[in-house]
VMD Tcl script that builds the backbone (N, CA, C; Angstrom):
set m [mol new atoms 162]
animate dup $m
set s [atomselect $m all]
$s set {name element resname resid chain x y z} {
  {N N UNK 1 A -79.464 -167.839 20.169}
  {CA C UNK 1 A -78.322 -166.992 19.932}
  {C C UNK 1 A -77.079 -167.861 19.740}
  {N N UNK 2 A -76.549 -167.190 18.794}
  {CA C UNK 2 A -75.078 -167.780 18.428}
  {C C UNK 2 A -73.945 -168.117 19.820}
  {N N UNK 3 A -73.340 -169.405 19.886}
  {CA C UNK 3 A -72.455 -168.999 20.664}
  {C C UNK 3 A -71.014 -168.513 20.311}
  {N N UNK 4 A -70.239 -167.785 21.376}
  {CA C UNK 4 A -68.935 -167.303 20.784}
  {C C UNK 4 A -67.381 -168.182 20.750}
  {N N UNK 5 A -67.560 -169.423 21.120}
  {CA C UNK 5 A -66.580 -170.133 21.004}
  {C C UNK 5 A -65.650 -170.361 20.103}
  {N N UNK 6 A -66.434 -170.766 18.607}
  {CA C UNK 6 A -65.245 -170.714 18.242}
  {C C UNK 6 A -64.798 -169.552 17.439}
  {N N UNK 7 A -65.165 -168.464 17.715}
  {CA C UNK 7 A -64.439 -166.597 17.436}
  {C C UNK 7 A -63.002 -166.793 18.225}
  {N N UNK 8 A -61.980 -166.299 17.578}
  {CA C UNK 8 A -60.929 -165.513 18.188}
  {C C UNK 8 A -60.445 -164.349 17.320}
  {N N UNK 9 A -60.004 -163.302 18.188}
  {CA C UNK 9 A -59.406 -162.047 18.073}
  {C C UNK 9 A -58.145 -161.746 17.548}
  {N N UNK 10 A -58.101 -161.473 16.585}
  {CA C UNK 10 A -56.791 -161.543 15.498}
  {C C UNK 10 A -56.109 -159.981 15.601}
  {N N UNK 11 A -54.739 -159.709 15.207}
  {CA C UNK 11 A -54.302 -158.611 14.903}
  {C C UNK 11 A -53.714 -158.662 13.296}
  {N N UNK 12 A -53.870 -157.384 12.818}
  {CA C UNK 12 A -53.478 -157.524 11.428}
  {C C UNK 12 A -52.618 -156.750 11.351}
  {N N UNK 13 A -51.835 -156.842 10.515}
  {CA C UNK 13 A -50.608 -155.915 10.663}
  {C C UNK 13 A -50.154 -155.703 9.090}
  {N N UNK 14 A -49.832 -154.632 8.915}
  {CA C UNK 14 A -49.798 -154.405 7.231}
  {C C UNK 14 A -48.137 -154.860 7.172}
  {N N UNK 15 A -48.063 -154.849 5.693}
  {CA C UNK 15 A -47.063 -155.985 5.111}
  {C C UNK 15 A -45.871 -154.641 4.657}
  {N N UNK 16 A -46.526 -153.567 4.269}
  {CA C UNK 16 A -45.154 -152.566 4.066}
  {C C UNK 16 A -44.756 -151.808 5.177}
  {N N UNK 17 A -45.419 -151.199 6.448}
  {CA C UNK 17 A -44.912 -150.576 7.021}
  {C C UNK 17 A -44.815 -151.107 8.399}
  {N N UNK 18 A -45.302 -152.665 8.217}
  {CA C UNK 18 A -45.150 -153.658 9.645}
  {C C UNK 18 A -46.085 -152.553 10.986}
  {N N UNK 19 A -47.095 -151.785 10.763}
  {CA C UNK 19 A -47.666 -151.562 12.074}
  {C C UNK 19 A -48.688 -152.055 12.318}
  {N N UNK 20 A -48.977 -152.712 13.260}
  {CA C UNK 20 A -50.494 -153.317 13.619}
  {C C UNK 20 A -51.411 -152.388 13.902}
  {N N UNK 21 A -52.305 -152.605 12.796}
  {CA C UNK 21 A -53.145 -151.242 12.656}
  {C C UNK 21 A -54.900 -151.526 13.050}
  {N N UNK 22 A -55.399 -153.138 12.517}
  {CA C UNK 22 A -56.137 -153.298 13.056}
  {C C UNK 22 A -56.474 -154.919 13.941}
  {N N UNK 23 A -57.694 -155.119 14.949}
  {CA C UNK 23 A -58.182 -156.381 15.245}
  {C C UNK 23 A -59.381 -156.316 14.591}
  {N N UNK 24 A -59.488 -157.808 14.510}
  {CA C UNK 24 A -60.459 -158.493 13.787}
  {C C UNK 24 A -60.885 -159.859 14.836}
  {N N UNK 25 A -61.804 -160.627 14.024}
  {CA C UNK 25 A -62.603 -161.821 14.367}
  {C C UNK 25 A -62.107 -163.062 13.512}
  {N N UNK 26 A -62.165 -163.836 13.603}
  {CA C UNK 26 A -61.870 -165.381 12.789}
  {C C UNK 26 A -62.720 -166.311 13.333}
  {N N UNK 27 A -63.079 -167.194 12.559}
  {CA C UNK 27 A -63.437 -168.499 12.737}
  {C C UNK 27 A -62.495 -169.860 12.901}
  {N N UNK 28 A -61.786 -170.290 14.155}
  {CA C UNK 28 A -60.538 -171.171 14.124}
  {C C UNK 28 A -61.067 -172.196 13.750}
  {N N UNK 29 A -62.308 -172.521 13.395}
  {CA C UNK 29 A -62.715 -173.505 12.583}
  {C C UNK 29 A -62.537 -174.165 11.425}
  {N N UNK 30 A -63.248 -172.622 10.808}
  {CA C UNK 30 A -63.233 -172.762 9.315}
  {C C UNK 30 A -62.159 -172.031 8.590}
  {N N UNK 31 A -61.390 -170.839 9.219}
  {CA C UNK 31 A -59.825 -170.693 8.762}
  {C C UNK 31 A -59.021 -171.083 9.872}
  {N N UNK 32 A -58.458 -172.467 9.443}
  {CA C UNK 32 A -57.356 -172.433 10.055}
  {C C UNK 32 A -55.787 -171.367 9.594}
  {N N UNK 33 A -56.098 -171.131 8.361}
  {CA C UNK 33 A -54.891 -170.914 8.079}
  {C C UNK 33 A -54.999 -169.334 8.306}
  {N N UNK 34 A -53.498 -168.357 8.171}
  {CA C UNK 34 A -53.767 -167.136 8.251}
  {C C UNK 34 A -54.300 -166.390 7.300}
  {N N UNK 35 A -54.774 -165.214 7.725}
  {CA C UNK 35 A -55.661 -164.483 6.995}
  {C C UNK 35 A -55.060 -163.083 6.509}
  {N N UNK 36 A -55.652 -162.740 5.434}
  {CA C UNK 36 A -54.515 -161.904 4.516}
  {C C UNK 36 A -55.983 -160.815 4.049}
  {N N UNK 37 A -55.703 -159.343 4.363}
  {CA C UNK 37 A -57.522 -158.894 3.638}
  {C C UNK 37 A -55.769 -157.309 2.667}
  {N N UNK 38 A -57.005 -156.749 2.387}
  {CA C UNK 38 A -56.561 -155.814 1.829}
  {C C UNK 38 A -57.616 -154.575 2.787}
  {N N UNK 39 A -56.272 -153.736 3.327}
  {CA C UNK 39 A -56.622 -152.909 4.584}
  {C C UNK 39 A -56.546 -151.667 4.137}
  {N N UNK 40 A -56.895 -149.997 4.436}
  {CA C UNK 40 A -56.727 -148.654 4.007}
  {C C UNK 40 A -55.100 -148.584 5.684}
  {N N UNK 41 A -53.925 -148.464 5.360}
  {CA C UNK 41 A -53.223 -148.053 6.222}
  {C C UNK 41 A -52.905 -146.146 6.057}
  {N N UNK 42 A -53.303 -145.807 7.485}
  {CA C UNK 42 A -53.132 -144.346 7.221}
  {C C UNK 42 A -51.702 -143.778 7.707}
  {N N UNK 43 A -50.535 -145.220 7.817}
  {CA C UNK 43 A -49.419 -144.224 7.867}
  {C C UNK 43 A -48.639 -144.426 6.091}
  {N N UNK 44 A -48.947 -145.170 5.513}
  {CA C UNK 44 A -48.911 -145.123 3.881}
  {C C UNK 44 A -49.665 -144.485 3.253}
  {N N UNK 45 A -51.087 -144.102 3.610}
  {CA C UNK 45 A -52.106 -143.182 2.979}
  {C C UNK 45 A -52.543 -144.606 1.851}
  {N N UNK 46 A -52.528 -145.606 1.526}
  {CA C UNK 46 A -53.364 -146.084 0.892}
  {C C UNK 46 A -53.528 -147.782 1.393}
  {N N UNK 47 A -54.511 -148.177 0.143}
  {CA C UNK 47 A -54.658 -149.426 0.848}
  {C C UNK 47 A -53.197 -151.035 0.037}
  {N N UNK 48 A -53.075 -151.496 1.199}
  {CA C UNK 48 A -51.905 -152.758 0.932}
  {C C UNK 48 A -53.060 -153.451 2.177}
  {N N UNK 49 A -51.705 -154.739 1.615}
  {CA C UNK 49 A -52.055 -156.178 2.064}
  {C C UNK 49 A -52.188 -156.329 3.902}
  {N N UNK 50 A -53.049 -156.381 4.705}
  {CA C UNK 50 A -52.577 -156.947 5.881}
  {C C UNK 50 A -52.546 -157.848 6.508}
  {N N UNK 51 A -51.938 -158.696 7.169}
  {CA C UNK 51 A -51.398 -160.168 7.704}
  {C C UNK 51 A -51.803 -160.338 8.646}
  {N N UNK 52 A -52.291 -161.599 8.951}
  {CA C UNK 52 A -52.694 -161.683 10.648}
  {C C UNK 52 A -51.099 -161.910 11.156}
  {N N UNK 53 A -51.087 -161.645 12.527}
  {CA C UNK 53 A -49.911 -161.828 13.292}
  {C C UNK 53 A -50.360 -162.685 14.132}
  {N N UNK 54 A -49.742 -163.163 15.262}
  {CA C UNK 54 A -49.642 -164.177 16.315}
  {C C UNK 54 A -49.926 -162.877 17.739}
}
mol reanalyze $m
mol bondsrecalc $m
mol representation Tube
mol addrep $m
């Protein structure tokens, strides 16, 4: 079995209405850098960009 070390727990936060809407998983390995997905936000009703936060 896999171990879970290097996983950490990210928050994403959409880019137009700034609410942190979801967590996620990362690899601090292999992305160091931040991570950017394209999310469904349901206080905009559609999908935009969301950002990892700190």
């Amino acid at each position: 079995m896999a171990k879970k070390e290097n996983r950490l727990v990210v928050t994403l936060e959409c880019t137009e209405c700034k609410r942190r809407n979801y967590t996620t998983e990362k690899n601090k390995k292999n992305d160091t850098a931040r991570i950017e997905l394209k999310k469904y936000c349901r206080w905009d009703r559609k999908h935009t960009m969301h950002r990892e936060t700190k």
